[in-house]
N, C-alpha and C positions, 0 to 999 in steps of 0.2 A: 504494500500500500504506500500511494507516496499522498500524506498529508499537506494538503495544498493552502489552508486556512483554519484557525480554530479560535471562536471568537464568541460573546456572550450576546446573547439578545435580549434585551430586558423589557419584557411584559409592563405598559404603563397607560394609564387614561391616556396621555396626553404627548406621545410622541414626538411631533416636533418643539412641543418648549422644552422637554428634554436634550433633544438635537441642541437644539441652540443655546441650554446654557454650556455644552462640553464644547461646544462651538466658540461660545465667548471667553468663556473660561479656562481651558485648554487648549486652546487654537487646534481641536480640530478639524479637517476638512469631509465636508460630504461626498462621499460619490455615489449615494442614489438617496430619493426623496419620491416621497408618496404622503398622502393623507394619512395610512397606514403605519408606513416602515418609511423609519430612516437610518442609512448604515455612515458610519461616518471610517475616519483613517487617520491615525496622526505616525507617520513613517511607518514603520512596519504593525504599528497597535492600532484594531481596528473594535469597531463596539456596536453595536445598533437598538435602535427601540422600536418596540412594534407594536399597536394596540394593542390594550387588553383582551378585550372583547372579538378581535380578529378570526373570522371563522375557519381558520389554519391554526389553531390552533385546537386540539384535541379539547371537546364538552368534557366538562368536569376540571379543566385545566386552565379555565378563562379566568382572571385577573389582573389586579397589578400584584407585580413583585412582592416577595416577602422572605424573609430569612437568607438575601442578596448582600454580598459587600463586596462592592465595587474598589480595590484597588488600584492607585495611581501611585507609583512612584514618581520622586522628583528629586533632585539635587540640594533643594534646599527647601525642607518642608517650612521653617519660619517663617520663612519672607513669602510662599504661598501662603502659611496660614493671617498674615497679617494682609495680605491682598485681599484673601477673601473674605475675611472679617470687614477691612473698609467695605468694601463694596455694597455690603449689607445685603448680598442676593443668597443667601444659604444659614442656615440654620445650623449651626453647634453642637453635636451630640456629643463631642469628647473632646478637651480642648487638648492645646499639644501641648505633649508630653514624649521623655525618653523612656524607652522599656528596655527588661533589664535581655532582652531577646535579641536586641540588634535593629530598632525602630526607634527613631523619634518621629511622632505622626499625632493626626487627630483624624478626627473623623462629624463629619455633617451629611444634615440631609438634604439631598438633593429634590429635583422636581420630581414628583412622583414617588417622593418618602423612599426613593432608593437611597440606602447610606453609602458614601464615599469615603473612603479611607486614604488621606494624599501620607504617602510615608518617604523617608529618609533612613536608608540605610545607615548604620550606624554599627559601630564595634561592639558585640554582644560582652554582655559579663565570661567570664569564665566556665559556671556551670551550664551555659550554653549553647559557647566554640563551638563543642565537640560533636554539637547537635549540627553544622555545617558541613554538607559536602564539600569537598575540597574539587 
């Protein structure tokens, strides 16, 4: 099998104001848009949202998201987590903090109550290096 893409599609009322705040917020770029579904790309990381209610989706399986976390790494999680706090366009569910894992990150919610986790890798404590692949 040659794995050609593997990417999350996330279930939401509201589709493109999803698109668009990873659009504003992330720079990144769409390559298909519909009422429905929109798949967006930022270099080789790609993400999409697709109505809830979307009848391609299997009955019994129709909603928005729930027990989702959306991670984003970055270089420098502060200076995103202080962007997006100005901005006032998201909501705070975990302010930032360093974990003792090898993260400093927070985590907010997005449009459509998907949570977002922006992390920065970070030197884990000692008891757990060894939990890294090398």
């Amino acid at each position: 099998m040659a794995l050609t893409a593997f990417y999350p599609v996330v279930q939401t009322a509201e589709p493109r104001e999803a698109a668009d705040f990873f659009i504003r917020s992330f720079g990144f770029e769409e390559t298909f848009g519909a009422d429905w579904y929109v798949s967006l790309r930022h270099g080789p990381h790609e993400v999409a949202f697709l109505q809830a209610d979307h009848p391609t989706i299997p009955a019994g399986h129709r909603g928005a998201a729930s027990g989702l976390l959306l991670n984003v790494e970055v270089d420098d999680a502060a200076g995103e987590y202080r962007r997006l706090a100005e901005a006032g366009e998201v909501e705070m569910r975990l302010d930032l903090r360093d974990e003792p894992f090898g993260q400093r990150h927070f985590i907010f919610e997005g449009p459509g109550g998907v949570l977002v986790d922006v992390i920065e890798e970070i030197p884990p404590a000692p008891e757990y290096a060894a939990g890294f692949a090398s």
